[in-house]
Steps between C-alpha positions, in 0.01 A plus 500: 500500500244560240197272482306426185149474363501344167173472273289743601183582301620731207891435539663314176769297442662817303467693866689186664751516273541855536507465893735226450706745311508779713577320793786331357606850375486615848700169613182427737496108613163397549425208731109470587224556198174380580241427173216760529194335742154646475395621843183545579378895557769637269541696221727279355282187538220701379703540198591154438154376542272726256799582247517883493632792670249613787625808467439553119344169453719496186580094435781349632678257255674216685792276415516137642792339460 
């Protein structure tokens, strides 16, 4: 059963969509998402905390809905 992480740092609502698409494409039924959480000591939290990529530390543009 696949298992979702929605919102994290970078994603869209044009890449949700697009998931959404695909997986109805593929006739995949999805039952758990989870909204992205910050934890502490990761990349991604890193991420969502200072804005940009750590990697490139190009900005990060996020969507609140």
């Amino acid at each position: 059963m696949p298992y979702l992480i929605a919102g994290h740092p970078g994603s869209s609502l044009s890449d949700a969509k697009q998931l959404g698409e695909y997986l109805e494409k593929k006739h995949v039924k999805v039952r758990q998402v989870q909204e992205f959480m910050p934890i502490p000591m990761t990349i991604s939290a890193s991420m969502y905390y200072t804005g940009e990529d750590p990697f490139t530390e190009e900005k990060l543009i996020f969507h609140i809905s």
